[in-house]
C-alpha positions, 0 to 999 in steps of 0.5 A: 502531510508527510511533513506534518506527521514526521514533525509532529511531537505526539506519536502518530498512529495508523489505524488500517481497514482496507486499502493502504495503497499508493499514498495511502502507504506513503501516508501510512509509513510515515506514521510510527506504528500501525495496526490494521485489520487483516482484511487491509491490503498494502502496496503501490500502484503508480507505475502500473497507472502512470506515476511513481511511489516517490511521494515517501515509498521510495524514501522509507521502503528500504528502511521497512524491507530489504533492498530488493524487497523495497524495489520490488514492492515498489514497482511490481504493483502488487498488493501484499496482506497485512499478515505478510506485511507483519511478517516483513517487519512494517506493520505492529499489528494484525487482528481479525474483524470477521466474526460468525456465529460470535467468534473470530474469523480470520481473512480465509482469503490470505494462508495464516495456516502454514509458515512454509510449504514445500519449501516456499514461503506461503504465511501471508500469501494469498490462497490457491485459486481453488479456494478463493471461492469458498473464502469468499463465501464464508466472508460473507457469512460473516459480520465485520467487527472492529472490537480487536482493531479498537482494543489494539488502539486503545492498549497501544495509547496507554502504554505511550500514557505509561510513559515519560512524555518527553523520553518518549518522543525523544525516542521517537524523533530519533526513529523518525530522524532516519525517515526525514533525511531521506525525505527531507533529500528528495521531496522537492525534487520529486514533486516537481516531477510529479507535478510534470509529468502530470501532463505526459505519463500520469495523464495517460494512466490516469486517464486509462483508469477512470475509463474502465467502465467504458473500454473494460480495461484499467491500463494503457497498452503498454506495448504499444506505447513503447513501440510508439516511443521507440518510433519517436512518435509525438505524443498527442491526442492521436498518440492517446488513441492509439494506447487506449482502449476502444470503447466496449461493443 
């Protein structure tokens, strides 16, 4: 898909609500423009559930962020708004899709009130503790509407109508150009490794995950796994047993 998209001679779009995480912001990178909603959240979550961000993250992140930005955001597992993605430079642009009593709500669940606050940086972070609960009570007063996230689409399409076809994708191709030589580098080297280790740390984690519902936790022990890695233990079913967790009651 990653292929498809950075090939193909129209401009490619993502149209965000919800969660671009993961492949899904693999995906998403590859695309030219983005616009979401401010309800959408970004980020990766593989090495927290057994796989790594080489699918196009690791490829087009340093493009998108700083080094250490793209590093971290990669391997730290956390999700950022799309207001802080906006304010990083990887997302065009952000609109409110919660609507009371006929007018717009920005996500009351992520600071858009303040661009620094005793000395950090908090525009695009989320609230305090303190006020998570109320932000949700008041989402759920509110109706969601997809009016400005359709009109961004629409306005965007008609600029590109407005424009020299062949000029524009000429431009285009020369943005995508930086983006394909470091995935054109390294795709066939890292699907191979993801395909191996499917059978070793992906399927611990992913394993880990689908069983939530049943140990109440989404992760392996990691902490033993690398005391047991450490011992040179062989990773078998009794390995498996050992970094799981135990079935609840």
């Amino acid at each position: 898909m990653v292929d498809g998209i950075l090939n193909c001679k129209k401009p490619v779009l993502c149209r965000v609500n919800g969660m671009r995480v993961a492949g899904g912001q693999e995906i998403g990178m590859a695309t030219d423009l983005t616009l979401s909603s401010d309800l959408a959240i970004y980020g990766q979550a593989g090495p927290r559930h057994g796989s790594a961000p080489v699918g196009g993250s690791t490829d087009f992140l340093p493009w998108y962020l700083s080094m250490e930005d793209a590093l971290y955001n990669c391997v730290s597992c956390e999700m950022w708004s799309a207001y802080k993605m906006k304010a990083k430079g990887v997302v065009t642009r952000v609109v409110p899709v919660l609507k009371k009593d006929g007018r717009w709500v920005r996500n009351p669940l992520v600071r858009t009130d303040a661009w620094v606050e005793d000395g950090e940086i908090v525009y695009g972070e989320p609230v305090a503790a303190e006020r998570a609960k109320a932000a949700k009570a008041l989402i759920a007063e509110c109706t969601t509407d997809f009016e400005l996230l359709d009109a961004e689409v629409d306005r965007l399409l008609w600029k590109f109508t407005n424009l020299f076809p062949h000029c524009l994708m000429n431009s285009i191709d020369g943005i995508r150009a930086k983006k394909k030589f470091f995935w054109d580098q390294s795709k066939l080297p890292q699907r191979h490794w993801l395909a191996a280790n499917m059978n070793f740390e992906a399927w611990m984690g992913f394993n880990a995950f689908d069983t939530k519902k049943i140990t109440g936790m989404d992760t392996i022990d990691f902490v033993k796994y690398r005391q047991l890695t450490a011992q040179g233990a062989l990773i078998d079913e009794a390995f498996a047993a050992r970094v799981f967790g135990r079935p609840k009651g």
